[in-house]
N, CA and C of each residue as an Amber inpcrd file, in Angstrom:
protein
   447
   6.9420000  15.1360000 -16.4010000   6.8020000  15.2450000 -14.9710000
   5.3300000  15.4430000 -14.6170000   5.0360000  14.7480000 -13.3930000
   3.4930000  14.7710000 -12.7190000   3.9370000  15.2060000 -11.6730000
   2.3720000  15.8470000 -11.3040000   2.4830000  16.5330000 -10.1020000
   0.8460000  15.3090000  -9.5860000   1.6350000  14.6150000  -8.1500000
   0.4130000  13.9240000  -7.1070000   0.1610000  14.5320000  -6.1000000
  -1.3700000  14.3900000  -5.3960000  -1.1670000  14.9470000  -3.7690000
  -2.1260000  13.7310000  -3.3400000  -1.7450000  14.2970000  -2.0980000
  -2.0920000  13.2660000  -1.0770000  -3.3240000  14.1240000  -0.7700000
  -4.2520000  13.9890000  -1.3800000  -5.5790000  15.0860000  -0.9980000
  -6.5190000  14.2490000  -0.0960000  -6.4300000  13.8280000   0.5500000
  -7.0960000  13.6390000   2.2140000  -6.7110000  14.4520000   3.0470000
  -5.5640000  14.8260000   3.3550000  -5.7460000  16.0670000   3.8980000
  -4.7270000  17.4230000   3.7970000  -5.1540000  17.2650000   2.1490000
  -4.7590000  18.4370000   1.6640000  -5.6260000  19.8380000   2.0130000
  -5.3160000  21.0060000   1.8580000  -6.1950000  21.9560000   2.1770000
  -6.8660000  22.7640000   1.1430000  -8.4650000  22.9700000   0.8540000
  -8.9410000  23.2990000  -0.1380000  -7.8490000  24.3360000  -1.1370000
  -7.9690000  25.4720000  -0.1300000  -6.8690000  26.5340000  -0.6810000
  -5.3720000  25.9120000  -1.3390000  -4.8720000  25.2500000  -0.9270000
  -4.0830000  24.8660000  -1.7620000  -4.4400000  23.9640000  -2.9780000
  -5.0230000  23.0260000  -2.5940000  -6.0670000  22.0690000  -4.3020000
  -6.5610000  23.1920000  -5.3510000  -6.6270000  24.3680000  -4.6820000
  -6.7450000  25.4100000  -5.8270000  -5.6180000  26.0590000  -6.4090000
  -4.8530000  26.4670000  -5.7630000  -3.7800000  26.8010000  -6.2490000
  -2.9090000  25.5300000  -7.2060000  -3.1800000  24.5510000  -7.0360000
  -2.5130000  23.2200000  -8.0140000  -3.4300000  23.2570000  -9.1960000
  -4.8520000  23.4700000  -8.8980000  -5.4830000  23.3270000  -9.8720000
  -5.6400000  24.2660000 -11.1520000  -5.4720000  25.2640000 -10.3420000
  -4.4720000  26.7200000 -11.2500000  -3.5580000  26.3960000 -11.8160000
  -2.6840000  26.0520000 -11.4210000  -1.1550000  25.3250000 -12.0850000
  -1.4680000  25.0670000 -12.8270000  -1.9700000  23.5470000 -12.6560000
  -1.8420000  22.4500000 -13.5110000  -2.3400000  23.0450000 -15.0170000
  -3.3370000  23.8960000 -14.8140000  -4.2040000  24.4390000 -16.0950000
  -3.1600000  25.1300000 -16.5810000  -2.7350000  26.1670000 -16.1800000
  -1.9300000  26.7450000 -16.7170000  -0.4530000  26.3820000 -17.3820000
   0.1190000  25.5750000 -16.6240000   1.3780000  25.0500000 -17.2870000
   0.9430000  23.4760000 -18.2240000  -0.0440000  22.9970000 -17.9750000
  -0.3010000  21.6960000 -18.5990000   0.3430000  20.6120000 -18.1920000
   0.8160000  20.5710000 -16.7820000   0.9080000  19.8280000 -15.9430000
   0.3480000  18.8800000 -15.7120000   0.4660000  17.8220000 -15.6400000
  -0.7690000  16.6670000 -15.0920000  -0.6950000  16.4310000 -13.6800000
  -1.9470000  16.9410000 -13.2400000  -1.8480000  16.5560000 -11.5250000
  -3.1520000  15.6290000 -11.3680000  -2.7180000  14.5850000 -10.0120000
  -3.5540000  13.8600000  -9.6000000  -4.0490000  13.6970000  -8.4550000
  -5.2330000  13.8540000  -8.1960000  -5.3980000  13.8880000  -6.3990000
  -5.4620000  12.5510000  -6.2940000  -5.2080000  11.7240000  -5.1770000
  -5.3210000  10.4610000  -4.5970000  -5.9780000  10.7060000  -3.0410000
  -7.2490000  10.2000000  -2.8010000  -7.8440000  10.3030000  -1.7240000
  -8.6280000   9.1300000  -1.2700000  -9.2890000   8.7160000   0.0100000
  -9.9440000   7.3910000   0.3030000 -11.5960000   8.0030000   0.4910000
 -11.6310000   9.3320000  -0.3340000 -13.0420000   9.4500000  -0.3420000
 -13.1740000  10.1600000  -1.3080000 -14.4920000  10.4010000  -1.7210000
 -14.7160000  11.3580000  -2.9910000 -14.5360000  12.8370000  -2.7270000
 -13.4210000  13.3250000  -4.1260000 -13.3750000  14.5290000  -3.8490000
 -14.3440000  15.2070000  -5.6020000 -14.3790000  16.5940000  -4.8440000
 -14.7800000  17.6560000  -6.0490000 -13.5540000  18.0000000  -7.2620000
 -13.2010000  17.7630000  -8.4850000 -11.6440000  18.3860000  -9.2080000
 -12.7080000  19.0080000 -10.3550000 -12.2310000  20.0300000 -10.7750000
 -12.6250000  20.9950000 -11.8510000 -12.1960000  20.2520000 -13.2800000
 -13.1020000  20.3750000 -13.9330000 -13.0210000  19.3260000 -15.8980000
 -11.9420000  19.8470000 -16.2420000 -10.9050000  19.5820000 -16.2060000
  -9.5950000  19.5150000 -16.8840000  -9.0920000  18.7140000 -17.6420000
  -8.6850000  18.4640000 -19.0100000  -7.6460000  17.4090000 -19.5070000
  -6.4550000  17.0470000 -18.3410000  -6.1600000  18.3950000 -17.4560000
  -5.0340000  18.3050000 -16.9020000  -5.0040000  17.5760000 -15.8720000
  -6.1230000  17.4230000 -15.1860000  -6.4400000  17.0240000 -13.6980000
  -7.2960000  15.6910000 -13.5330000  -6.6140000  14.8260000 -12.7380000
  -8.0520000  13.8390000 -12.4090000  -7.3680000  13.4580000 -10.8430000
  -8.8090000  12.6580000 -10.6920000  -8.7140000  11.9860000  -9.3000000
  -8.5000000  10.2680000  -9.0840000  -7.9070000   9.9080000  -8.0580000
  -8.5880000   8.5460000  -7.4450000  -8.9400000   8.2000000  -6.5030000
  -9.7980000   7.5610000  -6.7040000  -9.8100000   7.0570000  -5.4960000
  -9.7780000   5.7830000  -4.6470000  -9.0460000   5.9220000  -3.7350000
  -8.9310000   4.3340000  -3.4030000  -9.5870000   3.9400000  -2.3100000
  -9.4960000   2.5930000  -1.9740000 -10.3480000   2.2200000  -0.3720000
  -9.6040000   2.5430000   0.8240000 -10.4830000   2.7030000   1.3280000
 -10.1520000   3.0090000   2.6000000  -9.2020000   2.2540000   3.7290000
  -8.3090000   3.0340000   4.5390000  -7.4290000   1.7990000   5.3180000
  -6.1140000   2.9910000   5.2710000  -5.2840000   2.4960000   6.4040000
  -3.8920000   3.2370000   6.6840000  -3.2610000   2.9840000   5.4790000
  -2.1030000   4.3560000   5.1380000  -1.5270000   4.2170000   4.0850000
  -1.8440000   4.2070000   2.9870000  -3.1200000   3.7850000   2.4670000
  -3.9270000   2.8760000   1.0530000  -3.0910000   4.2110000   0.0890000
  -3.8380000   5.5170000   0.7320000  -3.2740000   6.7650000  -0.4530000
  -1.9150000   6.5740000  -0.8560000  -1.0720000   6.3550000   0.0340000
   0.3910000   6.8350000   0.4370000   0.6010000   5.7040000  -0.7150000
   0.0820000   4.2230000  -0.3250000   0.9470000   3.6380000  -0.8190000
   0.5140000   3.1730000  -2.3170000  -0.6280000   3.9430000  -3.3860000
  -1.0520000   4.3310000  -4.4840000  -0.3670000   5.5840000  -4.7560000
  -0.1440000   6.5390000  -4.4040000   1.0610000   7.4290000  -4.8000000
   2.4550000   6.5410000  -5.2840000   3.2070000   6.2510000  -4.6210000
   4.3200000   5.5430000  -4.2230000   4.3840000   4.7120000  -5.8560000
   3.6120000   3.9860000  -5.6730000   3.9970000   2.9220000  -6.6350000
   3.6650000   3.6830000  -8.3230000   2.7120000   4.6870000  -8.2000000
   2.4990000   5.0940000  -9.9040000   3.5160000   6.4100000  -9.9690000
   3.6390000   7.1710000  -9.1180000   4.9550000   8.2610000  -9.4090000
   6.0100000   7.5870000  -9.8880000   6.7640000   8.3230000 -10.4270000
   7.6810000   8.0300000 -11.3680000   8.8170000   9.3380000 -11.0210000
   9.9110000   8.5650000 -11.1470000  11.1770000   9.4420000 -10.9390000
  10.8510000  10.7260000 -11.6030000  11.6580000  12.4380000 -10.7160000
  11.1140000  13.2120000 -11.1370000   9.4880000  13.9040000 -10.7170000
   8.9430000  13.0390000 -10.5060000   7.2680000  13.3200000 -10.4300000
   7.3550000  14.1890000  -9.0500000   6.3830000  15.3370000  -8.5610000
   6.3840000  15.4970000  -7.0840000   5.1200000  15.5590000  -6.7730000
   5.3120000  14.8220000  -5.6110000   4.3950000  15.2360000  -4.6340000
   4.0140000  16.0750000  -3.4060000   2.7270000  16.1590000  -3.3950000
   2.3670000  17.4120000  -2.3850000   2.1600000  16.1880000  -1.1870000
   2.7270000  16.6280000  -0.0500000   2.1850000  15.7700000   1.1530000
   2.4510000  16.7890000   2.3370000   1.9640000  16.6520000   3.4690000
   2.2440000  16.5550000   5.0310000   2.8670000  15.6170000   5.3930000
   2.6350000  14.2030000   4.8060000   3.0190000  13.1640000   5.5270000
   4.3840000  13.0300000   5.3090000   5.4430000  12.9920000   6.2770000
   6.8990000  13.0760000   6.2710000   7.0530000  11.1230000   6.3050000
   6.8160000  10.1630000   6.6030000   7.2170000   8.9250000   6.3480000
   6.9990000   8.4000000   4.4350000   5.7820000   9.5470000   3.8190000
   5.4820000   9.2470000   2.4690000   6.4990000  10.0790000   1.8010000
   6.8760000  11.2570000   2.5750000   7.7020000  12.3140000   1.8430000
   9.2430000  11.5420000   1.6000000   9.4070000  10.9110000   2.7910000
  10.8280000   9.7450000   2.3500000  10.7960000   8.9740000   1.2890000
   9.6080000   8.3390000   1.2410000   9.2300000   7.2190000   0.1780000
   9.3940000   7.7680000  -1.1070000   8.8480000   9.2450000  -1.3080000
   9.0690000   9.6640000  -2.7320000  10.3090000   9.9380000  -3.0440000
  11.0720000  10.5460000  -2.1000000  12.7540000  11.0070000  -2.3260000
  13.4050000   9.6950000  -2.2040000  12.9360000   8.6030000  -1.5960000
  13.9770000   7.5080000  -2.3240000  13.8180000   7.1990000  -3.3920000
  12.5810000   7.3180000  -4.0250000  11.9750000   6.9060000  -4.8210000
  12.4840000   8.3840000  -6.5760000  13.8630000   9.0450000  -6.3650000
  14.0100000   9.9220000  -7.1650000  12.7360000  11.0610000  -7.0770000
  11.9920000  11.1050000  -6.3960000  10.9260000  12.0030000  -6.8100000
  11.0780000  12.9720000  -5.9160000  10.3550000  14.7270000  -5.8280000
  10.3440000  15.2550000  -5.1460000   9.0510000  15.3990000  -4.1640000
   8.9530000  16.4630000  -3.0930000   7.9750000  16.6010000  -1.9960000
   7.9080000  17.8390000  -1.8600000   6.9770000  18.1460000  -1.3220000
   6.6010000  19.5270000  -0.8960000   5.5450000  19.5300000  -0.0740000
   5.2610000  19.9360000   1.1630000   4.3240000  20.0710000   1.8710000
   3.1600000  21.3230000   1.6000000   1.8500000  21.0440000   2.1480000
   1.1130000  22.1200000   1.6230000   1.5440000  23.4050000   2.2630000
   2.7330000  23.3730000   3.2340000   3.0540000  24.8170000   4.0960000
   4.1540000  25.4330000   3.1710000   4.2570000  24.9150000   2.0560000
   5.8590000  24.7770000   1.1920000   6.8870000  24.5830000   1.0610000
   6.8380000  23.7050000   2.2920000   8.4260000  23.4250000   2.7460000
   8.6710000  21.9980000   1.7210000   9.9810000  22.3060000   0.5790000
  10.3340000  21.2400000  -0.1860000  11.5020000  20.6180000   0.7010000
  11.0590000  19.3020000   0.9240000  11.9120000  17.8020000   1.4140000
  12.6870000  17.7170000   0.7440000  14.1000000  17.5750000   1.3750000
  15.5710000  17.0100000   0.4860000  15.8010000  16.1760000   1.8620000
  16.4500000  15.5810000   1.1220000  17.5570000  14.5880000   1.9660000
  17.4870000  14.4450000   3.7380000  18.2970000  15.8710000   3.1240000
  18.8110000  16.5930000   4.9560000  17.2400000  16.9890000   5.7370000
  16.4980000  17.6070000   4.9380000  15.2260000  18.0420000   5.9230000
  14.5290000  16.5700000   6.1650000  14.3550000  15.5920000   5.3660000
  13.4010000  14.5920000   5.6010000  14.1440000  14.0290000   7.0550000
  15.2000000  13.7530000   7.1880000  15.7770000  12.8100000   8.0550000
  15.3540000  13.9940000   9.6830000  15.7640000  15.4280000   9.0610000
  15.2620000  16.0920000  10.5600000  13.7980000  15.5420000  10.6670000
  12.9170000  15.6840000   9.9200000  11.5410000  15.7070000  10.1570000
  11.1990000  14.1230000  10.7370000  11.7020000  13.1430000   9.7530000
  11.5200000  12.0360000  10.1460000  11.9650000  12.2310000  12.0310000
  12.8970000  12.4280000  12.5790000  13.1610000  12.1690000  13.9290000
  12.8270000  12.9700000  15.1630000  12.1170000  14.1580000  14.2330000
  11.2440000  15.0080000  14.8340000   9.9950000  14.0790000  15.2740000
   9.1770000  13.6100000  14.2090000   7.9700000  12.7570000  14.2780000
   8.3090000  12.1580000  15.1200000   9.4780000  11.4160000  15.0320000
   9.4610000  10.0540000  15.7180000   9.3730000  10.1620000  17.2220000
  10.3670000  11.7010000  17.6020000  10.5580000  11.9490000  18.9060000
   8.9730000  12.4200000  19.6760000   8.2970000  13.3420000  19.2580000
   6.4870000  13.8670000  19.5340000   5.4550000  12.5220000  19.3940000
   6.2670000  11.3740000  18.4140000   5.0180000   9.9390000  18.8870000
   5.9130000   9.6840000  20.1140000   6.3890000   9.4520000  20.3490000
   7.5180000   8.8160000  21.4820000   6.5450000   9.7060000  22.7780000
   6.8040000  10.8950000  23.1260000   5.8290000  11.9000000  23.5340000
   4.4430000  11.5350000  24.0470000   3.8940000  11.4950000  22.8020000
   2.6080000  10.9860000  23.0420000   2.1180000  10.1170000  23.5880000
   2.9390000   8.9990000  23.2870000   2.9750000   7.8010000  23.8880000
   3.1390000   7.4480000  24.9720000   3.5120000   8.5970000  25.4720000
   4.0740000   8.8280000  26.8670000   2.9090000   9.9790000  27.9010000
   2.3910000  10.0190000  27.1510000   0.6390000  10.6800000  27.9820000
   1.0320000  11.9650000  27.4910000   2.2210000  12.7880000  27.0060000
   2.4690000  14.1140000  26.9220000   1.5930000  14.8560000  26.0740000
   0.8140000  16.1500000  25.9710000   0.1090000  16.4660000  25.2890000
   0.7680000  17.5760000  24.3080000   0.9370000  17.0910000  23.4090000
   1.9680000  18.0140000  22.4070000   1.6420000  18.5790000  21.4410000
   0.0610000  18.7870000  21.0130000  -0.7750000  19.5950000  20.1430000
  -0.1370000  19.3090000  19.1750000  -0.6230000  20.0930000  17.7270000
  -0.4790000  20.3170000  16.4820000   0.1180000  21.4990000  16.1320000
   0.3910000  21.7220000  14.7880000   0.5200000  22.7150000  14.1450000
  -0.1860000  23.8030000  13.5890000  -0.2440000  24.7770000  13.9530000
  -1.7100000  25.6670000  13.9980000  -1.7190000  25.5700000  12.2190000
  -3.0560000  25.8320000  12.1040000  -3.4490000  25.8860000  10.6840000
  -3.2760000  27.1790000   9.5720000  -3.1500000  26.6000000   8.0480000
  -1.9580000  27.4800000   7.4940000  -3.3810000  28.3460000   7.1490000
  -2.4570000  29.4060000   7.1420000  -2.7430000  31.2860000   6.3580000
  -2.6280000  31.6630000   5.5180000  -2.8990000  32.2440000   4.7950000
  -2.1080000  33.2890000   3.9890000  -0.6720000  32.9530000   4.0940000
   0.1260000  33.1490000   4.9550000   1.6960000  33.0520000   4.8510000
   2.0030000  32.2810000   3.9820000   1.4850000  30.4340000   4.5680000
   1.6650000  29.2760000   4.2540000   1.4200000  28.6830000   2.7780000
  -0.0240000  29.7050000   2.3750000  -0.0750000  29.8520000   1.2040000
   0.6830000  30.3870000   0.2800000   0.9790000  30.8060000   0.9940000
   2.0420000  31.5890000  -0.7070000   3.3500000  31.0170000  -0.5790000
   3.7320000  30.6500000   0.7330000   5.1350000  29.5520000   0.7380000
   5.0280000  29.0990000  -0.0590000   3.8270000  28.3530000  -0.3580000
   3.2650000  26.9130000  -1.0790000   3.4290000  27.3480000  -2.4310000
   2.4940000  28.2080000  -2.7860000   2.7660000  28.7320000  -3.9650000
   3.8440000  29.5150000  -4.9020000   4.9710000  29.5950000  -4.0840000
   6.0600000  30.0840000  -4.2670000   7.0160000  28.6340000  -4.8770000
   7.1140000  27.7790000  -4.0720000   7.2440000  26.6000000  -3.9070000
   7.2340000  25.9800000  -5.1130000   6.1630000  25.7530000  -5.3320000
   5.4540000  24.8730000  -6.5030000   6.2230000  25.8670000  -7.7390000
   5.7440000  27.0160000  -7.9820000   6.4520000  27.9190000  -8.4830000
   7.9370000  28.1180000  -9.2120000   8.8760000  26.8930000  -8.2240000
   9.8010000  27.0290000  -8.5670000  10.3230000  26.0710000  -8.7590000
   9.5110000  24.8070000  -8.4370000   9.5460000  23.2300000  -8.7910000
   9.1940000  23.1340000 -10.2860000   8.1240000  24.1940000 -10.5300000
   7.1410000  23.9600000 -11.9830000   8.3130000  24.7830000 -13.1290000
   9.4650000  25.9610000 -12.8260000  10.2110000  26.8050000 -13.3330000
  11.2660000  25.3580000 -13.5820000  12.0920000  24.8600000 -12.7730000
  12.7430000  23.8090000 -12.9210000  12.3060000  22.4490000 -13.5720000
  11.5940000  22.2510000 -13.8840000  11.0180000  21.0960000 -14.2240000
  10.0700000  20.9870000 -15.6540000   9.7530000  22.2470000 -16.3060000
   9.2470000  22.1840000 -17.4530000   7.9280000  22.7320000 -17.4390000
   7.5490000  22.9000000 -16.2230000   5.9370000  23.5420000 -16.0590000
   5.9460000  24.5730000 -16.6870000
């Protein structure tokens, strides 16, 4: 099992906490980003990077994960792609995607672009804390306990 993220806009604090992991359980994690990132000399860890353009990350995740594998995302249309795809998800707030949550989230999204689209101003999600962090890390935690980490 691999662990991918979607590190464009992953959050430092969490790329550390994976990068902890990964060292520690011997995990192989991979960041995928459309710009250069910083990853610490690990056997365990590397990066890619791809060109730039909608999706490009999403859809370089997608195709090299492998059943089993999870990924870290925000993005709920990529988070489908991996769970059809046998694989798991987890957002950097720690909320792990099944089935039932993707389809809420998916029609959540869909309903706030709908929104938007519509001049409505419907802000974001305030940015994660401490709380969110340790969701996350709880999370992973128990993906990495199940899975061989």
């Amino acid at each position: 099992m691999a662990i991918w993220v979607d590190a464009d806009a992953c959050p430092g604090d969490i790329k550390t906490v994976l990068f902890k992991a990964a060292d520690r359980t011997g995990t192989p994690l991979t960041l995928v980003a459309n710009h250069r990132l910083s990853v610490p000399p690990s056997r365990h860890i590397r990066f890619v990077q791809v060109a730039s353009g909608f999706d490009v990350a999403d859809h370089a995740i997608v195709t090299r994960m492998e059943a089993g594998d999870l990924v870290i995302t925000g993005d709920i249309p990529l988070a489908a792609e991996v769970l059809e795809k046998d694989g798991h998800a987890i957002s950097p707030r720690g909320e792990a995607f099944d089935a039932e949550t993707i389809r809420q989230r998916l029609g959540m999204r869909d309903m706030m672009e709908e929104l938007r689209s519509a001049g409505v101003q419907t802000g974001g999600p305030a940015a994660p804390g401490p709380k969110e962090r340790q969701a996350f890390a709880n999370a992973l935690d128990r993906w990495l306990a199940r899975h061989g980490g």
